[in-house]
N, C-alpha and C positions, 0 to 999 in steps of 0.2 A: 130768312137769312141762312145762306148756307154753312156760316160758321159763325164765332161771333165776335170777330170784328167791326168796330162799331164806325170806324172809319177807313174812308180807302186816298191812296193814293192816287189824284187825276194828272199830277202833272209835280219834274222836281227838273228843277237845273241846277248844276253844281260845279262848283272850281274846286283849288286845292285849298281845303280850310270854312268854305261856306257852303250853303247847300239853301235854297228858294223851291218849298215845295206849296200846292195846293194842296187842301185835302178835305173830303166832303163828307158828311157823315149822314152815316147809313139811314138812322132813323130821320131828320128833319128835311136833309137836303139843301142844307148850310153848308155856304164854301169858304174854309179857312184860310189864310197866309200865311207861314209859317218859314221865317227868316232865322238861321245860325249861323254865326262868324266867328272862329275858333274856340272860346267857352262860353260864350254869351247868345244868346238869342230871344226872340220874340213868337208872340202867336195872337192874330187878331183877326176878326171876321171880315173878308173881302167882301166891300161895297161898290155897290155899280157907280153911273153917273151921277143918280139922284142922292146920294149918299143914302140908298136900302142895301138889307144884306142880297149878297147874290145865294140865288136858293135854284137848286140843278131839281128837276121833276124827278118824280118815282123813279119812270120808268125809262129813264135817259142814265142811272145809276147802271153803271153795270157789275154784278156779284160775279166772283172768280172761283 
């Protein structure tokens, strides 16, 4: 790892007040959800169709 960030940001959309990001971490390759709507929010692990977690390969990870 070139720094040590253990997770990265793949993806966030956001209005005024909420913000829907993914985010994948560095060592497993688990991809989170990660919902806030003005002081409250959540974080849970995005599952596919099968209800498994979605897991991004090594080498599909890109480090910045």
């Amino acid at each position: 790892m070139a720094d040590n960030k253990r997770f990265i940001r793949a993806h966030i959309e956001t209005t005024f007040g909420t913000a829907t990001e993914i985010l994948i971490d560095r060592v497993t390759g688990v991809n989170y959800l990660f919902h806030k709507d003005g002081y409250g929010g959540g974080l849970t692990v995005l599952l596919d169709k099968d209800g498994k977690p979605v897991v991004t390969p090594a080498e599909q990870i890109q480090t910045k």
